[in-house]
VMD Tcl script that draws the C-alpha trace (Angstrom):
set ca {
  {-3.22 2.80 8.63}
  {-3.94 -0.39 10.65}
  {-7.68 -0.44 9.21}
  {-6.76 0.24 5.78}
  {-4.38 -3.00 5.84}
  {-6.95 -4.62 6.92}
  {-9.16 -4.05 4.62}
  {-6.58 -4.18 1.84}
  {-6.01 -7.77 3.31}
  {-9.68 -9.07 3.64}
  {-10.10 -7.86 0.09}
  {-7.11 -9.74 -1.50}
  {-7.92 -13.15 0.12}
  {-11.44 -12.29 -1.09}
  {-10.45 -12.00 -4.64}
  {-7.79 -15.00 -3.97}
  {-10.40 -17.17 -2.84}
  {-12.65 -15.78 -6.04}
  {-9.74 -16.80 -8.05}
  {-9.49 -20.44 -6.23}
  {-13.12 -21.00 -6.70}
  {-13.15 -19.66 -10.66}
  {-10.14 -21.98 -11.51}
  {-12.08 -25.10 -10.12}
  {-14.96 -24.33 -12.76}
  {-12.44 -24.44 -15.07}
  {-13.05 -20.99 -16.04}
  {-10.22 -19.40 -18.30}
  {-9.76 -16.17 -16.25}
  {-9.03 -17.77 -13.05}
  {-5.32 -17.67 -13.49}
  {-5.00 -13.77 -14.35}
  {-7.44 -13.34 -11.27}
  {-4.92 -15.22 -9.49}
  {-1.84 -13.76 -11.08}
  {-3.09 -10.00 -10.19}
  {-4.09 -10.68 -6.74}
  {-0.67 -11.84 -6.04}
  {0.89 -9.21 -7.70}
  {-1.38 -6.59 -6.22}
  {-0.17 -8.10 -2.97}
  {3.40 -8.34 -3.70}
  {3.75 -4.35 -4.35}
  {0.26 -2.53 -2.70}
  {-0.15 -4.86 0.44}
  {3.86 -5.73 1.64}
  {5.50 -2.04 1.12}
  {2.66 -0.52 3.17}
  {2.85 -3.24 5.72}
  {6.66 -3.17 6.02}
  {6.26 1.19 5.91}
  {3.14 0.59 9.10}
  {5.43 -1.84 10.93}
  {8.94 0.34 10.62}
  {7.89 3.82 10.74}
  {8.09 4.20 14.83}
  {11.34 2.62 14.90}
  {10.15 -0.26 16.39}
  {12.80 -2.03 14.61}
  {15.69 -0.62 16.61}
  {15.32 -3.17 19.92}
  {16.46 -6.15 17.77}
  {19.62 -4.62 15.83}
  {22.57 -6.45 17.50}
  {25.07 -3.77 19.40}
  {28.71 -4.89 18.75}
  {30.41 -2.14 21.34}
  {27.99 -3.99 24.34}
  {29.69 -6.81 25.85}
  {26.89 -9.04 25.03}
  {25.39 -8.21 21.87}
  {22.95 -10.91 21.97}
  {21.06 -9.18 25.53}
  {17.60 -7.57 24.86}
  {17.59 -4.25 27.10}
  {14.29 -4.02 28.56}
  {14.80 -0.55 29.15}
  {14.94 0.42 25.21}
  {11.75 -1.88 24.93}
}
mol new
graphics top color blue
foreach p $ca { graphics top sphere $p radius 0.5 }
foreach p [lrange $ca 0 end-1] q [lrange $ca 1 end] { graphics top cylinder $p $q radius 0.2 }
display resetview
């Protein structure tokens, strides 16, 4: 999963940086290269990088505990 984001990644700031360099030679399909790379981003690239990042619970260390009497503590124990 971690190579496929990054490959996902390197290929969207590719086509980003296609779309950058096609706008400044004022060519009209720069801004729907632009306008799909951010979208492809927006709902390919963030929902599998939040899914990669949360799956494992990883998450769980920095929920605050109200029932501890200080919620704020980081256990290093449930690190």
């Amino acid at each position: 999963m971690k190579t496929v984001l990054k490959i996902l990644f390197i290929l969207f700031l590719g086509s980003l940086v296609f779309g950058f360099y096609l706008k400044s030679q004022q060519n009209a399909t720069a801004d729907i290269v632009i306008g799909l790379t951010i979208l492809f981003l927006t709902f390919i690239l963030m929902p599998l990088f939040i899914y990669h990042r949360y799956r494992k619970g990883k998450y769980k260390k920095y929920i605050l505990d109200p029932t501890k009497k200080n919620p704020f503590k980081i256990d290093k124990e449930n690190l």
